[in-house]
C-alpha positions in Angstrom: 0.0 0.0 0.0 1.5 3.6 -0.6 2.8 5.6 1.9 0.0 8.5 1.0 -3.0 6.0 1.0 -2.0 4.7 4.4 -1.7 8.6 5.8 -5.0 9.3 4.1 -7.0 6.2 5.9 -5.0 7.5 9.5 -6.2 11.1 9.0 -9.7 10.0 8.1 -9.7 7.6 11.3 -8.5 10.5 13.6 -10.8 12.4 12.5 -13.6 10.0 13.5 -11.9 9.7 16.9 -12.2 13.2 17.5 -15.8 13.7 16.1 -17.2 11.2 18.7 -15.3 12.6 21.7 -17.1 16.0 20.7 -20.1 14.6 20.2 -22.6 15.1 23.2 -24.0 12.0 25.3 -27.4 10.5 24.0 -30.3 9.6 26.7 -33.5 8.1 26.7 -36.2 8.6 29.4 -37.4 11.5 31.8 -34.1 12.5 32.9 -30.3 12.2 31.8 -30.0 10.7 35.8 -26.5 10.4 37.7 -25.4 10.9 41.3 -23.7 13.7 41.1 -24.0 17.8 41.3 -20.8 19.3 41.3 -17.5 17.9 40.1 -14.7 19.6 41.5 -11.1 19.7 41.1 -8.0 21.8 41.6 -6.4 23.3 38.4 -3.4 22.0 37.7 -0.3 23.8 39.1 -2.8 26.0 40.9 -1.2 25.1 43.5 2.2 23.6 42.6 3.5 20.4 44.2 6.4 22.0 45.4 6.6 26.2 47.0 9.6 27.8 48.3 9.8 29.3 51.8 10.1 33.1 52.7 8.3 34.4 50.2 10.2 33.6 47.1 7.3 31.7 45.9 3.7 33.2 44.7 1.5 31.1 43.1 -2.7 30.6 42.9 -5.2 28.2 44.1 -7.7 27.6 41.7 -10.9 25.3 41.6 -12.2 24.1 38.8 -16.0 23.3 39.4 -18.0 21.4 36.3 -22.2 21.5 36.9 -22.9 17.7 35.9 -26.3 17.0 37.4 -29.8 18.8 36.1 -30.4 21.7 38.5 -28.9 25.0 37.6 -26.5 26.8 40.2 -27.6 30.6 40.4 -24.4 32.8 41.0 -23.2 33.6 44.7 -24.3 29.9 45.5 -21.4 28.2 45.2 -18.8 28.9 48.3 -15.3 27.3 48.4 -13.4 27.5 51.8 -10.0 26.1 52.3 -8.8 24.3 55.4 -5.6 22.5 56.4 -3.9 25.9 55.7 -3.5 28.9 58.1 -4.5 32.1 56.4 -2.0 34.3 57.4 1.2 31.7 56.8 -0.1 31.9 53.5 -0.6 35.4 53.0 -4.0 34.6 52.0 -6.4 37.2 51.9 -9.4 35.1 52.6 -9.8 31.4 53.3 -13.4 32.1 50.9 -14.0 32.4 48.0 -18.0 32.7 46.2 -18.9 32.5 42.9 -19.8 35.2 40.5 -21.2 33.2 37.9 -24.6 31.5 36.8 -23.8 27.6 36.2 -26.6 26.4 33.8 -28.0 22.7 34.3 -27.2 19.7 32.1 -30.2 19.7 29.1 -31.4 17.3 27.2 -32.1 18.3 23.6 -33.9 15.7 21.6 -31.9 12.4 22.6 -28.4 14.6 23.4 -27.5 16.3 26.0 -25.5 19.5 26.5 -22.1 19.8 27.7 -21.4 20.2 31.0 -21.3 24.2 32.2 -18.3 25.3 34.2 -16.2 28.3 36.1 -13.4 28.5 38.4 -12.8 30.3 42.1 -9.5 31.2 42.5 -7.5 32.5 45.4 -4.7 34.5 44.0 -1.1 35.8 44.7 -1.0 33.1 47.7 2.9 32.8 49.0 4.5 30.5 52.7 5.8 34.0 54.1 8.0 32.4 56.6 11.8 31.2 56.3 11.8 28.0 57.5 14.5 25.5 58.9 12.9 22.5 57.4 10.6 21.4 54.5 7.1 19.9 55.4 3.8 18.5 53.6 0.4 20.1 53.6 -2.8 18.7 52.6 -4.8 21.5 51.5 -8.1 21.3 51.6 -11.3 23.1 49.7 -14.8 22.1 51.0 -17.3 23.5 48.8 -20.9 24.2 49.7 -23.5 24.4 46.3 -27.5 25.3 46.5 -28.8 22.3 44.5 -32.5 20.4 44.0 -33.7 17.3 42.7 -36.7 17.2 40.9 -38.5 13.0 40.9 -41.6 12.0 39.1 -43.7 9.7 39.7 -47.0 8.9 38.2 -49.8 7.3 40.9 -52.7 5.6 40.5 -55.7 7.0 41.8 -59.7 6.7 41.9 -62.9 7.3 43.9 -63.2 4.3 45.5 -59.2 2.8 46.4 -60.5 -0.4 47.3 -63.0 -1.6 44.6 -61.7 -2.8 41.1 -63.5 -2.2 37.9 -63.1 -3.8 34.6 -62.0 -0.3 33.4 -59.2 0.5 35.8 -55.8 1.6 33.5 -53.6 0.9 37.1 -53.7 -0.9 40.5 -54.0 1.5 43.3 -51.6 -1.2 45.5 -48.2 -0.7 44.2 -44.8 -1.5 46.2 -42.7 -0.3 43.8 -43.8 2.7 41.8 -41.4 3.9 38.9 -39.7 7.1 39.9 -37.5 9.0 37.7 -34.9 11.5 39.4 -33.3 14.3 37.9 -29.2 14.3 38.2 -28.3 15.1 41.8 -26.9 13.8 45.2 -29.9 13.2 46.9 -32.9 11.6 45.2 -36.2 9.2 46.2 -34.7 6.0 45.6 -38.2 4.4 46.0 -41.6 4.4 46.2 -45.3 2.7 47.1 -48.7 3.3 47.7 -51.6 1.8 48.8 -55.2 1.7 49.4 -56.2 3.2 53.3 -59.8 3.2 53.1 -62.3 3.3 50.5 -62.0 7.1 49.7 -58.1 7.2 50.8 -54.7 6.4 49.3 -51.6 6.4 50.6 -47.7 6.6 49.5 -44.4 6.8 50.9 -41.7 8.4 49.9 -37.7 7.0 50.4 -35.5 9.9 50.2 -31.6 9.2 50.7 -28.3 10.9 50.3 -26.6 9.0 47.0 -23.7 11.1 46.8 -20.3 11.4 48.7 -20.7 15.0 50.6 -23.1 16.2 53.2 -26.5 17.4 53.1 -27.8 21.0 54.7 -30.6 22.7 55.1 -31.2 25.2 52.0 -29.9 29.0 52.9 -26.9 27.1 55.8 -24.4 29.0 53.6 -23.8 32.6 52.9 -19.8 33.4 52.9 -18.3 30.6 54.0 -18.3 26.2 53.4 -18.3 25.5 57.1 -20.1 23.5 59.7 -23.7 23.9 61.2 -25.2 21.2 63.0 -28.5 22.0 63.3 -29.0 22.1 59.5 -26.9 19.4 58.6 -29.2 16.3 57.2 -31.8 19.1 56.8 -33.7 19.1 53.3 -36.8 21.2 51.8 -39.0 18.8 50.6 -42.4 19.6 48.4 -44.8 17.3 47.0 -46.8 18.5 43.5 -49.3 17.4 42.2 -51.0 17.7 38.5 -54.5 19.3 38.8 -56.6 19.8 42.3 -55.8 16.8 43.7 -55.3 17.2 47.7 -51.8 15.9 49.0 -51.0 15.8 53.0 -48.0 14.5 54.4 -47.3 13.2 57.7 -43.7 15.3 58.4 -45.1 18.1 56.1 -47.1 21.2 56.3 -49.9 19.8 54.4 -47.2 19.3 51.1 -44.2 20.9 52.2 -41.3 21.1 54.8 -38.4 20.4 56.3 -37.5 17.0 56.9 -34.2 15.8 58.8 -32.5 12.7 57.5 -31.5 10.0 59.8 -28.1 7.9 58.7 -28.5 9.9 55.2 -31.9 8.1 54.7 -35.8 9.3 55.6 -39.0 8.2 54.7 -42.1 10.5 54.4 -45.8 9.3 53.8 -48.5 11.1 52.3 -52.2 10.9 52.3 -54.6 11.5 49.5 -58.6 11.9 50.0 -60.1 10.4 47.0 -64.1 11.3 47.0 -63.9 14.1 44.8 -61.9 11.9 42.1 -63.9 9.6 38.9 -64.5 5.9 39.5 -62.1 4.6 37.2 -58.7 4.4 38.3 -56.5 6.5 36.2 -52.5 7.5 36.4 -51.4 11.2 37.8 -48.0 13.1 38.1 -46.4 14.2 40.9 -43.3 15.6 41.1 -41.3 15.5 44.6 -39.0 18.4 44.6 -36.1 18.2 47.2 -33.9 21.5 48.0 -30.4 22.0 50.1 -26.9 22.5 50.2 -24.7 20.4 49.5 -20.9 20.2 50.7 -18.0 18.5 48.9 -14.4 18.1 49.7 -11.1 17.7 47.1 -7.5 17.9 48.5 -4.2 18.4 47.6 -0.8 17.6 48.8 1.8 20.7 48.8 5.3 20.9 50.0 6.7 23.8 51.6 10.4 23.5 50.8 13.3 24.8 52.6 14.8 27.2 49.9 18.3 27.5 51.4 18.3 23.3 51.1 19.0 24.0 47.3 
């Protein structure tokens, strides 16, 4: 084969290689679905492995943070603080650092979905002021807090009367495992049922659990700083919508929505539905659960503070 036929068919095939890594993921379903909110990482370099003592060193710290899930991040939400650093050995002007950006949502548009939207916190002109006698290691840390929401639907069967069948029913009204579809985010329903509790009453529970690896707050914890609150940690807003008129109450609610506090990451909520003012035959109906909070995530990385008079 010639040397110009063989260089055409590698160009051709790079080509393809690169066309399908630009290409944007294809989905099927409700949502595009994941675990995830934020992904975040430090920018490489930003900081170095490796600073010099007494000042002879500046450098940045930068955070990259990529919105993969499907809720969208309005500026001034996001809050990065560092720890595992002191401040003032750093000649840091501020251990926080909040962003100034809107981060848009994934999308789905017809069976693709949109690249991931993304922006960067930086702490600048950072330097180790001190001269020291001997090198040492640092973890530095950035915990970063995010307002995020999970949207799951779910489609129940309801009807006049929940315990009589009919030859024209289109569902069952008992159902231990309803289909629910979450939106991309760290916390999600995971599950569930429902079930007739008297002839003009159904009712359904709701599993809610923490699916990602961070911590869960109450929404509006953070204003300035990624810290720690105990009382609104395992805290999340929780609202339950439904299509049309129909009447939802829920146990750890007011009426449809509240606060609920998570126990071991995991909570269950039940909800009632009065069912006399509904047709006879049983027919399906949206409801969306719709979970709000803060969310807090952690990425480190290893420095050295070197000795500059050991060179």
């Amino acid at each position: 084969m010639k040397k110009s036929h063989v260089f055409l068919i590698l160009l051709v095939a790079l080509v393809a290689v690169l066309v399908a890594g630009c290409t944007t993921q294809k989905t099927t379903g409700r949502f595009i679905g994941g675990d995830k909110g934020l992904e975040i990482s430090f920018i490489d370099q930003e900081p170095p492995n490796e600073v010099l003592d007494n000042s002879e060193d500046e450098f940045d710290i930068t955070l990259r943070l990529r919105n993969v899930g499907e809720a969208s991040i309005p500026a001034g939400k996001i809050i990065a603080t560092l720890n595992g650093v002191n401040k003032d050995d750093f000649s840091l002007k501020s251990l926080s650092a909040v962003s100034d950006d809107d981060l848009e949502r994934l999308q789905k548009i017809g069976d693709k979905v949109t690249q991931p939207d993304e922006t960067e916190l930086r702490f600048e002109n950072a330097k180790y002021k001190f001269d020291l006698d001997a090198s040492f290691d640092v973890d530095m840390r950035a915990d970063v807090c995010y307002e995020y929401m999970t949207t799951a639907v779910v489609d129940l069967c309801l009807k006049k009367d929940a315990t009589r069948r009919r030859t024209g029913d289109q569902c069952q009204i008992n159902n231990e495992q309803l289909q629910v579809d979450n939106s991309g985010a760290p916390v999600k329903v995971v599950s569930m049922s429902q079930r007739s509790s008297g002839s003009n009453k159904i009712t359904f529970t709701i599993d809610i659990q923490n699916v990602g690896i961070g911590e869960v707050f109450e929404p509006g914890t953070f204003k300035d700083e990624c810290g720690i609150n105990e009382d609104k940690r395992d805290r999340v807003l929780v609202r339950v919508i439904s299509r049309g008129d129909v009447p939802i109450t829920c146990s750890k609610l007011n009426g449809n929505e509240g606060i609920v506090e998570l126990f071991s990451g995991k909570r269950a909520i039940r909800c009632e539905i009065e069912t006399d003012g509904l047709q006879d035959i049983a027919f399906l109906s949206r409801v969306n659960v719709v979970l709000s909070y803060y969310f807090k995530e952690s990425s480190t990385k290893p420095i050295s503070v070197v000795d500059s008079e050991s060179f």
